[in-house]
N, C-alpha and C positions, 0 to 999 in steps of 0.2 A: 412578483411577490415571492417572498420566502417563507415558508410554513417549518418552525424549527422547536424541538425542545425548550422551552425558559431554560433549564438548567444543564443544557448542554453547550458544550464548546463554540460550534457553529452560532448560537442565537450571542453567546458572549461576544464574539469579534462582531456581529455584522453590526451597521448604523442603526439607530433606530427611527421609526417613521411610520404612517402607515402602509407601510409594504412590508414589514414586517410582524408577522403573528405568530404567538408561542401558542402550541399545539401540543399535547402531551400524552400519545394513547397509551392506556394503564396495561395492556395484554397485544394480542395478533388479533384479534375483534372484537374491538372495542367500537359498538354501536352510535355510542353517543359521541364518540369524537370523532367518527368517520360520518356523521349528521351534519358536526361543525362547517368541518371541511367542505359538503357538499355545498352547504349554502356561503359558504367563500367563494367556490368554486363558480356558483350559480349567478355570484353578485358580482366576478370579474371576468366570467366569463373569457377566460385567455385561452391562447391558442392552443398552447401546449401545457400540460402537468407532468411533468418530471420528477418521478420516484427516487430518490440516491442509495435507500436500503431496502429490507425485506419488508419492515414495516411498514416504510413508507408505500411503499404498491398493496400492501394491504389495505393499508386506509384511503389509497387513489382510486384502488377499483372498488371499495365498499361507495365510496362518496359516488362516485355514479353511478352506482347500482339505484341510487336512490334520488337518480335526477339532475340532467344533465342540462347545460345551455345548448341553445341553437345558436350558428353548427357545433357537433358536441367534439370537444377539446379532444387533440390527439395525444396517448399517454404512452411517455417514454418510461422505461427503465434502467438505471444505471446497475452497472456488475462487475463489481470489481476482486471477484475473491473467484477461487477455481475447484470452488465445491459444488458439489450434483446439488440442483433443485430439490426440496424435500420433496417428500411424492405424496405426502396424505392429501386430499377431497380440495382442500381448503387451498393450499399451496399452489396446487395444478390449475386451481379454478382463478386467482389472485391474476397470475403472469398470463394465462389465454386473453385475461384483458386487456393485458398490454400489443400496444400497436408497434412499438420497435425497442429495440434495446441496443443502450450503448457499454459494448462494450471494453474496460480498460487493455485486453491483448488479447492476439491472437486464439492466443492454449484457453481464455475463457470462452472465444465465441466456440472453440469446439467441444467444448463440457456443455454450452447452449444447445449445440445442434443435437450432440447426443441425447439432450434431455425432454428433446421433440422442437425445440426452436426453430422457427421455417429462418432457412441461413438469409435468407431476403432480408427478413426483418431486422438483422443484427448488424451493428455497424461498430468500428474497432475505431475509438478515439483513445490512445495510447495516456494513461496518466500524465500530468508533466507538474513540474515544479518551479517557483520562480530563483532561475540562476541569476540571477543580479541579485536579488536579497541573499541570497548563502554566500556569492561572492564575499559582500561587505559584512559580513556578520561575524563580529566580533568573536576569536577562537580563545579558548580556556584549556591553559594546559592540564593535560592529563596525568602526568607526571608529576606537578605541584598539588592536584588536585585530590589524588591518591596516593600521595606519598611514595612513589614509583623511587626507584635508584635511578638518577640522571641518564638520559639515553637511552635507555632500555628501549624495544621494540616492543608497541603496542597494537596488539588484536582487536578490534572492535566489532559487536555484532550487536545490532539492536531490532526488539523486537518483542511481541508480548510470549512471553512466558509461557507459552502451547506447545502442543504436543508437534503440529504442523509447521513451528518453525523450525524443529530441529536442532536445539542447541545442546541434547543429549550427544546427538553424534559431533558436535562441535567440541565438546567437554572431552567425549572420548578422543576425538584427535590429539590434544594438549600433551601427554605424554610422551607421543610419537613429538610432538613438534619441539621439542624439550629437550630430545635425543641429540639432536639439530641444533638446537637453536636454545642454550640452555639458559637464555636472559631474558625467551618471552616470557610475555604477561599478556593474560586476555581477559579484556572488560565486555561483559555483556549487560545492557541497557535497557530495561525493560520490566514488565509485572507479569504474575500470570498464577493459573492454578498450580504450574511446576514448578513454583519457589523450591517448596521444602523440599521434592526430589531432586531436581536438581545441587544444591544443597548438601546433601548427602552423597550425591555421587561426586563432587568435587572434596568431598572429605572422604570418601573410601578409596579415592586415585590420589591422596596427598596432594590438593592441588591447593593448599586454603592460602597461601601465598601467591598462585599464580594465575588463577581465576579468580575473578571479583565479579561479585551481583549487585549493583548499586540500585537497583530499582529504577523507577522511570523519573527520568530527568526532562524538565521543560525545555531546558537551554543544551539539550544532547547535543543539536547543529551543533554548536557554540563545540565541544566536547571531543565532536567526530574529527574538528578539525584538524587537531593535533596528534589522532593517530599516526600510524605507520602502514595500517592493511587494514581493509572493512572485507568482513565474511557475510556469506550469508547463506546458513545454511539448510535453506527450509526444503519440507518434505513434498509443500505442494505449497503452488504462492502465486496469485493473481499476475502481479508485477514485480512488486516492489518497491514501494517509491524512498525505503530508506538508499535501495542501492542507486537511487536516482540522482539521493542527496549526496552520498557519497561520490559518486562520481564528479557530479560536479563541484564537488572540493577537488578532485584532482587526485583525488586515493586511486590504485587498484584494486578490483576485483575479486577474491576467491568466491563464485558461487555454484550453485547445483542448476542442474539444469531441469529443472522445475520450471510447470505452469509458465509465468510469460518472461521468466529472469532470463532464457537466452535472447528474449524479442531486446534486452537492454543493453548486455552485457555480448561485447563478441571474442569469443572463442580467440585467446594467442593475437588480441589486438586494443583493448581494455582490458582485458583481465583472463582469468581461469577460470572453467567450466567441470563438476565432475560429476557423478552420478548421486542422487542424495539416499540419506544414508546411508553412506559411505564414510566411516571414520577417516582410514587406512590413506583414500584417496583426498580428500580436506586437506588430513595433514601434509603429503605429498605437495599439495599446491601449497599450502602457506609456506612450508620450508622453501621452496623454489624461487618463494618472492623476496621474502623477509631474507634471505641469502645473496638476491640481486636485486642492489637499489635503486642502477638504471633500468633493468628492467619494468621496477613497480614505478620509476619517475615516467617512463615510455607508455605504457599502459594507462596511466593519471595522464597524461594531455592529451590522448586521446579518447577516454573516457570524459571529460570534462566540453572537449569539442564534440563527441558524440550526443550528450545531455543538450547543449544549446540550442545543436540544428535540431533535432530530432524531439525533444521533450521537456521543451520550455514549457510554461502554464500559458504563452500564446497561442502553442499549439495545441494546447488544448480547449482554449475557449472558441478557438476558430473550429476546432473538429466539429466541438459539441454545437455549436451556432449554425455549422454545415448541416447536422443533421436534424436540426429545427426546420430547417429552409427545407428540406429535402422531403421532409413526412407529415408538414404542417397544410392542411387546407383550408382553406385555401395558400400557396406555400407565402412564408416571411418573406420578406425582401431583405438583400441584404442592404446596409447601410451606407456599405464604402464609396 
């Protein structure tokens, strides 16, 4: 069963049926919708409840706080981001009800353990994405698309508009890479509370011709394919799964080695690694690449064969299916 927003993405794509029910809590405790829940909970009686956000383990351990089936369901949580647990009453008290957590890389299970997580409990099913869908997916040039000068070398970094991604020190790189390389252009993809700073800092570095903010694009896939280099410059970052996307287009690399981006990304074999915020060193790696196009063509096929074994969405359904079987009691069988 699926318990999703009405007006969120996820409840958009999935089928409809009754296995599907739109859930909608108005805050972090929200009584009456963590009521609902229980008696979904109560009437299907499943093995596992599996939390994907913060709210959702809110409202998984409220619903049993208020009444559980026999035997009472084991509750997983997923964690995909590499920020510390809040610590108020409420926060601390939410995840002690969780029975295991899965999570997206390595750097997160160790922000868990730090944050009092028994390491038993936590189990690392790596993100993954479907590389047969981004294969076939239709690519939109970028250069027709923004009106670029034919050929030109295109930067791409996508990502929301936070302080945590980092695209201040990616902005600050652009000058240095300019010195270099005086026909790039870098598109960043995305929303966020940093528009208007942002913004401003590519208009106090005269960049307003060569950084572009187009905001969030549905069809980015489509967009990223036509670059020439995907960055990514964040300060602290679960995974990644843009650079997941990228990769498996067969782009290289420039990232920080943040959170779980080196779990993806290897070091002078897909791509480039350098310390985040770090302008100076960014740019260094972009000029390196964007100056050597067998080297960024050498790094894309191996980046694109690393995405396939390692972090298809098979491997991920199978991680996440392992750790059902593995913490479920009585445990699942599997199918195969």
């Amino acid at each position: 069963m699926l318990v999703a927003h009405r007006e969120g993405e996820l409840f958009r794509r999935a089928s409809e049926g009754p296995d599907l029910v739109p859930l909608a809590p108005v805050n972090e405790i929200d009584l009456a919708t963590a009521w609902k829940l229980s008696k979904i909970i109560r009437q299907w009686k499943p093995a596992v409840v599996h939390a994907h956000d913060p709210h959702a383990v809110s409202m998984a351990s409220l619903a049993l706080s208020f009444g559980a089936p026999t035997p009472r369901p084991v509750t997983i949580a997923s964690r995909r981001v590499d920020f510390h647990l809040q610590s108020h009453a409420f926060s601390q008290w939410k995840y002690r009800q969780m029975d295991a957590f899965i999570a997206a890389s390595n750097a997160i299970k160790g922000i868990l353990v730090q944050d009092g997580i028994p390491a038993e409990r936590i189990h690392v099913v790596h993100d993954g994405i479907d590389v047969d869908k981004i294969a076939h997916r239709p690519a939109i040039d970028l250069h027709a698309e923004y009106y670029l000068p034919h050929g030109v070398p295109v930067i791409v970094n996508v990502g929301a508009l936070v302080g945590h991604k980092g695209q201040r020190y990616l902005v600050d790189a652009m000058p240095l890479v300019l010195q270099e390389v005086h026909d790039a252009h870098l598109i960043i993809f995305g929303e966020g509370d940093l528009r208007v700073a942002l913004e401003k800092q590519i208009k106090h570095l005269n960049l307003g011709k060569r950084v572009l903010l187009p905001g969030f694009r549905e069809d980015v896939l489509s967009l990223m394919k036509t670059a020439d280099l995907f960055v990514m410059s964040s300060v602290t970052e679960g995974l990644g799964s843009a650079v997941l996307d990228a990769m498996a287009m067969g782009h290289a690399i420039v990232g920080t080695r943040a959170g779980g981006i080196p779990e993806a990304v290897v070091p002078n074999e897909t791509g480039l690694l350098v310390d985040p915020a770090d302008a100076k060193a960014l740019a260094a790696a972009i000029v390196k690449l964007l100056k050597d196009a067998d080297l960024r063509k050498r790094f894309g096929a191996a980046g694109r064969k690393r995405v396939a074994d390692h972090f298809d969405v098979d491997h991920l359904v199978e991680g996440t299916l392992e750790v059902y079987r593995r913490v479920a009691q009585p445990p699942i069988r599997s199918t195969d």
